[in-house]
N, CA, C and O of each residue as an XYZ file, in Angstrom:
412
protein
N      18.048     -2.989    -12.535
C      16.809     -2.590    -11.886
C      16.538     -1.124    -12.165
O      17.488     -0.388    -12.432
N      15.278     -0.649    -12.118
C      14.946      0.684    -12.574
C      15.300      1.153    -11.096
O      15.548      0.566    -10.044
N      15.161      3.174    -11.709
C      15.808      3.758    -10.401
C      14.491      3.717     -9.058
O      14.560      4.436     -8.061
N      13.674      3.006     -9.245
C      12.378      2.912     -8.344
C      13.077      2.152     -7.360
O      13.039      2.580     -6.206
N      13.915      0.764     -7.678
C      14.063      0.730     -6.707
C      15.498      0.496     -6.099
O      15.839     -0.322     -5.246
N      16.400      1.635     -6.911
C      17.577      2.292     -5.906
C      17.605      2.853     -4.654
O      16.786      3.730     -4.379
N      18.633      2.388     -3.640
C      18.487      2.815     -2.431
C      18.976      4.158     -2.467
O      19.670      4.593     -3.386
N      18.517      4.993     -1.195
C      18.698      6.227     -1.524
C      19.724      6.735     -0.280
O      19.439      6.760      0.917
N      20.619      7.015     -0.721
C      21.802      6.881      0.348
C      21.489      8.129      1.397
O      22.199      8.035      2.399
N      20.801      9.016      1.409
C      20.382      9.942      2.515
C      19.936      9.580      3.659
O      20.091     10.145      4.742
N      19.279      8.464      3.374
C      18.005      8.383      4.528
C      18.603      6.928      4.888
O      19.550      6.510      4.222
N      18.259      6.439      5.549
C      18.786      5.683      7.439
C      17.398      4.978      7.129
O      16.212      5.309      7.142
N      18.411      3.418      6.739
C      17.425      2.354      6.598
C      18.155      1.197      7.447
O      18.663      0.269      6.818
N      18.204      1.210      8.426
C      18.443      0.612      9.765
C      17.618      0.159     10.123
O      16.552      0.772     10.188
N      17.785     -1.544     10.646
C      16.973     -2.274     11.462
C      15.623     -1.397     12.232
O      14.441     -1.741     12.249
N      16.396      0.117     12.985
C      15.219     -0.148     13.896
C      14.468      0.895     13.366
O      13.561      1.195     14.143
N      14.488      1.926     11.813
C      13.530      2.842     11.441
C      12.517      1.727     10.725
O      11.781      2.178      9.847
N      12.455      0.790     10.929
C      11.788     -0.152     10.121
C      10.430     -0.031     10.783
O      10.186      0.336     11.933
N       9.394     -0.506      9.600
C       7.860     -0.692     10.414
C       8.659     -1.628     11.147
O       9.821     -2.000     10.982
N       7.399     -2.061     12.366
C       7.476     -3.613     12.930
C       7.087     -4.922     11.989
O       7.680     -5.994     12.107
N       6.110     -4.718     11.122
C       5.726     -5.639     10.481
C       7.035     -5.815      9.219
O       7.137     -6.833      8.534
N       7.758     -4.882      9.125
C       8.815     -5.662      7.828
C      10.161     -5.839      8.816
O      11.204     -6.044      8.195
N      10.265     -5.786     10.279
C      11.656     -6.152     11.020
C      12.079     -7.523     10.027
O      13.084     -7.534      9.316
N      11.168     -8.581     10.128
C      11.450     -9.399     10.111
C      11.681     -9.773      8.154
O      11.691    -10.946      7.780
N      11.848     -8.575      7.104
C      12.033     -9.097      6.175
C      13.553     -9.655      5.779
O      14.436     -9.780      6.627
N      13.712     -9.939      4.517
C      15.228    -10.362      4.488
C      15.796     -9.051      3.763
O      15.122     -8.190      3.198
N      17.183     -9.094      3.908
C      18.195     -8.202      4.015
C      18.095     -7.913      2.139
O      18.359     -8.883      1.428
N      17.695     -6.505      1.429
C      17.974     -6.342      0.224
C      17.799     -4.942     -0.087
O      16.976     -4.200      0.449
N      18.749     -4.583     -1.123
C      18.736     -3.366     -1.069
C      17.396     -2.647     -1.788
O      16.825     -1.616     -1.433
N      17.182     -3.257     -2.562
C      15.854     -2.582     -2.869
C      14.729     -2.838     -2.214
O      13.858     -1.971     -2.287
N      14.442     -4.111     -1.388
C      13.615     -3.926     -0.636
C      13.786     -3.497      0.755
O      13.055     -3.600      1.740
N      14.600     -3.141      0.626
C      15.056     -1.806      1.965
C      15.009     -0.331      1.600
O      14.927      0.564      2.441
N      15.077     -0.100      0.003
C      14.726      1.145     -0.265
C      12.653      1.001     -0.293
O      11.940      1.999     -0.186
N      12.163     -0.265     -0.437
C      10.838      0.421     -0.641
C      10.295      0.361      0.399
O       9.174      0.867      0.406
N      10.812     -0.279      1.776
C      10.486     -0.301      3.071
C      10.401      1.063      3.371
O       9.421      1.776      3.585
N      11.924      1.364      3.345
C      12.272      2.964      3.687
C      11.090      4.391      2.906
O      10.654      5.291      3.623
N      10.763      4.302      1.398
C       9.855      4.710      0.796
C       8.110      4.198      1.729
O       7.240      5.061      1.846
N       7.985      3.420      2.025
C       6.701      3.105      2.776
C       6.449      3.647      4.072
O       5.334      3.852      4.552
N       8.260      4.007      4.950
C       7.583      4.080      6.304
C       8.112      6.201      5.999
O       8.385      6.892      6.981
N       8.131      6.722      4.735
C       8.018      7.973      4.594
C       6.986      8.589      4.030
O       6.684      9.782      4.033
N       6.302      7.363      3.384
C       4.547      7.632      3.118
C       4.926      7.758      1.319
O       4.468      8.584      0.530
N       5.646      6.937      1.119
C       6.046      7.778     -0.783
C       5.194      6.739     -1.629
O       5.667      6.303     -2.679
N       3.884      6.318     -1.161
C       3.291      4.845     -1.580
C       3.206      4.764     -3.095
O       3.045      3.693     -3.680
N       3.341      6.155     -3.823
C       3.599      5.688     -5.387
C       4.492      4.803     -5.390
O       4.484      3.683     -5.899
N       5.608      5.564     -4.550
C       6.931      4.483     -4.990
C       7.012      2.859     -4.932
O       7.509      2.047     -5.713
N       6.230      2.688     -3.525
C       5.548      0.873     -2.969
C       4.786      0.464     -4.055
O       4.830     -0.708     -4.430
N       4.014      1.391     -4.664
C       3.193      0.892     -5.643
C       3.464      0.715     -6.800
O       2.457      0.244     -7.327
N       4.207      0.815     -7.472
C       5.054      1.383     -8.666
C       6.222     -0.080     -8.813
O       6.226     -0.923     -9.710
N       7.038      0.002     -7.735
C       8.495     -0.901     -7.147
C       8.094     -2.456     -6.351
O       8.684     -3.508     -6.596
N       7.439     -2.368     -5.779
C       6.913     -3.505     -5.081
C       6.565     -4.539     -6.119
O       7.284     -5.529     -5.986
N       5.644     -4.648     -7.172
C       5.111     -5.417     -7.955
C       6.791     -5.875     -8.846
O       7.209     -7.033     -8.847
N       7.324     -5.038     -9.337
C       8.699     -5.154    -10.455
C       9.823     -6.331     -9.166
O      10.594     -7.276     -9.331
N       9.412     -5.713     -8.208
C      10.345     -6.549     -7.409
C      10.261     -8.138     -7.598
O      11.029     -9.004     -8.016
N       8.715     -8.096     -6.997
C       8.227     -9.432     -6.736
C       8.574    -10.047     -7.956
O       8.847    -11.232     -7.769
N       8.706     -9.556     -9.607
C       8.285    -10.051    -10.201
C       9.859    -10.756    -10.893
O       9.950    -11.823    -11.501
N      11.245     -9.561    -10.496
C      12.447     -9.491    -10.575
C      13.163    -10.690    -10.124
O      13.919    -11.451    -10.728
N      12.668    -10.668     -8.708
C      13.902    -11.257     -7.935
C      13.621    -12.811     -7.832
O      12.503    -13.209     -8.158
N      14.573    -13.706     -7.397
C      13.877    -15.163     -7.617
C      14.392    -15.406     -6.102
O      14.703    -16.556     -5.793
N      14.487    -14.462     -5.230
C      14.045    -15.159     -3.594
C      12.880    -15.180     -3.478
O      12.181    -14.224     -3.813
N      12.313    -16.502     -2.873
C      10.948    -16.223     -2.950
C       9.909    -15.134     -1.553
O       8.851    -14.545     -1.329
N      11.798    -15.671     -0.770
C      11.351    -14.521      0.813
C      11.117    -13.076     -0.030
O       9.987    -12.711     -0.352
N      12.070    -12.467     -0.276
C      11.880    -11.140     -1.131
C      10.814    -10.880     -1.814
O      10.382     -9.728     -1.871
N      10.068    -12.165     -2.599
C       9.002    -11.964     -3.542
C       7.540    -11.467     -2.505
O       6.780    -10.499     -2.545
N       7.658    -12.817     -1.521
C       6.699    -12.117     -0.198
C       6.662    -10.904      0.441
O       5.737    -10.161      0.766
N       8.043    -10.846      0.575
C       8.184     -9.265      1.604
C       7.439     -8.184      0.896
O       6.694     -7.380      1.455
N       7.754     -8.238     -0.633
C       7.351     -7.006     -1.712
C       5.957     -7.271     -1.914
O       5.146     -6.361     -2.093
N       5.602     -8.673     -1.887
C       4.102     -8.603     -2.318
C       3.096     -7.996     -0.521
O       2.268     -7.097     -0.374
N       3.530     -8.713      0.229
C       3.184     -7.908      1.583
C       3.252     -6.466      1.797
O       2.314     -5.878      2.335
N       4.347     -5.836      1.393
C       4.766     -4.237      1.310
C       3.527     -3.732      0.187
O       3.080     -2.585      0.204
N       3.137     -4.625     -0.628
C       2.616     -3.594     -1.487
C       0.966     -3.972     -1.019
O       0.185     -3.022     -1.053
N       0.549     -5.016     -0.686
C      -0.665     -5.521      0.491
C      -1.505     -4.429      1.350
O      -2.696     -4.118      1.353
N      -0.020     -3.845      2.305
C      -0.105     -2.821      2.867
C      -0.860     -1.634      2.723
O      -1.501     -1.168      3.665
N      -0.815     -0.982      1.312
C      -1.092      0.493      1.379
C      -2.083      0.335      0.034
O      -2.090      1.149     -0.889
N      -3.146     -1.197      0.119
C      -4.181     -1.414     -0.556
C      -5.664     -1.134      0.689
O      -5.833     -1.758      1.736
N      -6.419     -0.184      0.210
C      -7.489     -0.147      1.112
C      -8.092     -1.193      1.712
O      -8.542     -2.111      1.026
N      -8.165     -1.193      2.813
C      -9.192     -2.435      3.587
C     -10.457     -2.482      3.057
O     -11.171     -1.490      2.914
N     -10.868     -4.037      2.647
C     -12.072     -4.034      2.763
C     -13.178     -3.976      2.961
O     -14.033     -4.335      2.151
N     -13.412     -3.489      4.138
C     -13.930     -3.078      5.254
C     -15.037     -1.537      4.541
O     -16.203     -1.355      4.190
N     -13.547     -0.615      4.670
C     -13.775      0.291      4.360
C     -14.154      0.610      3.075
O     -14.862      1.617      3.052
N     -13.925      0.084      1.925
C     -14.826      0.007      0.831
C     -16.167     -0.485      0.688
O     -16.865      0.002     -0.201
N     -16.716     -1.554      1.579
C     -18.312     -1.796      1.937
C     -18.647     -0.767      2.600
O     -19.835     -0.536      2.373
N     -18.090      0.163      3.490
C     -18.436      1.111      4.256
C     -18.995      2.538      3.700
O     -19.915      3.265      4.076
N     -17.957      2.633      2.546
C     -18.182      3.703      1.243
C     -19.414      3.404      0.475
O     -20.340      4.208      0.362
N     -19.389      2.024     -0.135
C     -20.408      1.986     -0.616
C     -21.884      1.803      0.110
O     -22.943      2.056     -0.464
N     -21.800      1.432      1.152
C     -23.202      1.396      2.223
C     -23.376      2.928      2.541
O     -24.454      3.157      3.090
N     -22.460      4.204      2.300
C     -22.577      5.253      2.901
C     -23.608      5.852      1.160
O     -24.634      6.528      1.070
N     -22.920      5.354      0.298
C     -23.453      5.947     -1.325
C     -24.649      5.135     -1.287
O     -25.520      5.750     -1.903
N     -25.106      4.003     -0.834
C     -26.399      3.711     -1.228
C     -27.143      4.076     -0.056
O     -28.337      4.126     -0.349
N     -26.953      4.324      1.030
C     -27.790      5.039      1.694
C     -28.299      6.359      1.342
O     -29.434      6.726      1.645
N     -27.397      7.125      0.656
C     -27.450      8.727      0.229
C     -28.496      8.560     -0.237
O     -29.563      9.006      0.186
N     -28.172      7.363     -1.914
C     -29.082      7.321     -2.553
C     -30.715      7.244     -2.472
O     -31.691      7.852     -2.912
N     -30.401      6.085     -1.611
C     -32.404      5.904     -0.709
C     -32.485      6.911     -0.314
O     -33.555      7.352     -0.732
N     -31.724      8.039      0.617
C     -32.478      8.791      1.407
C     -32.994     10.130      0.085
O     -33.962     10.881      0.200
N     -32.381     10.103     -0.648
C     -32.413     11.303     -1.669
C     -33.721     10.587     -2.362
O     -34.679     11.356     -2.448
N     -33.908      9.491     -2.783
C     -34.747      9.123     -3.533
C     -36.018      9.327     -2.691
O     -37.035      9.485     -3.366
N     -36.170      9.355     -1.349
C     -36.820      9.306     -0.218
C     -37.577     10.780     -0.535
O     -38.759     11.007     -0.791
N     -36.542     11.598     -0.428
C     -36.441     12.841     -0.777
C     -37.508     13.510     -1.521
O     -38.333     14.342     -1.143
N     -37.280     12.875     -2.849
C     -37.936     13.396     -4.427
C     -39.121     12.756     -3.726
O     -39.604     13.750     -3.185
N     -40.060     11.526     -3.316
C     -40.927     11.134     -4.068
C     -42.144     12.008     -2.817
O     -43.269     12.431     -3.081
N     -41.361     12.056     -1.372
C     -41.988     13.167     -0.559
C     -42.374     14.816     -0.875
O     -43.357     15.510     -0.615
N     -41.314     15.016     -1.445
C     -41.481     16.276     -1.523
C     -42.405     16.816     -3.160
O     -42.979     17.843     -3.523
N     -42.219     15.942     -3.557
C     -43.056     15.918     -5.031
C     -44.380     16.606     -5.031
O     -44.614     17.537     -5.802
N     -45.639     15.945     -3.778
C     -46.595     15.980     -3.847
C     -47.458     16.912     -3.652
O     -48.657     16.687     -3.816
């Protein structure tokens, strides 16, 4: 496995530094290092390690946990209609803009 997803013997990847949502994954060392990388905010690393995992390992629990871990720190949808309703509003109001002030 690449060093993405070596555990990193410093840091305290114990049951309870865990999100709540991965308590319940299964026991592995690399997906305990990208847990541990996720709940320190290192999301290159989730992003990067997560996919190689899923794609590595032939538990299929593990394949979930990693594809869920990497789920995670993908923008909500939500908030991308929100972005773009904020850019096409700009747009009308700017276009609003030009054809008022033109005259």
């Amino acid at each position: 496995m690449s060093d993405l997803l070596d555990a990193d013997p410093n840091l305290d990847a114990t049951l309870d530094s865990r999100p709540a949502f991965a308590r319940n994954f299964p026991k592995d060392d690399a997906l305990d290092a990208l847990v541990t990388a996720f709940s320190r905010g290192d999301f290159r690393r989730v992003r990067e390690g997560a996919p190689k995992l899923a794609e590595q390992s032939e538990d299929h629990a593990i394949q979930a946990a990693a594809r869920e871990l990497r789920r995670r720190i993908d923008p909500s949808p939500v908030a991308l209609y929100l972005v773009a309703l904020g850019f096409m509003l700009l747009v009308v109001l700017y276009g609003h803009y030009l054809t008022r002030s033109a005259g």
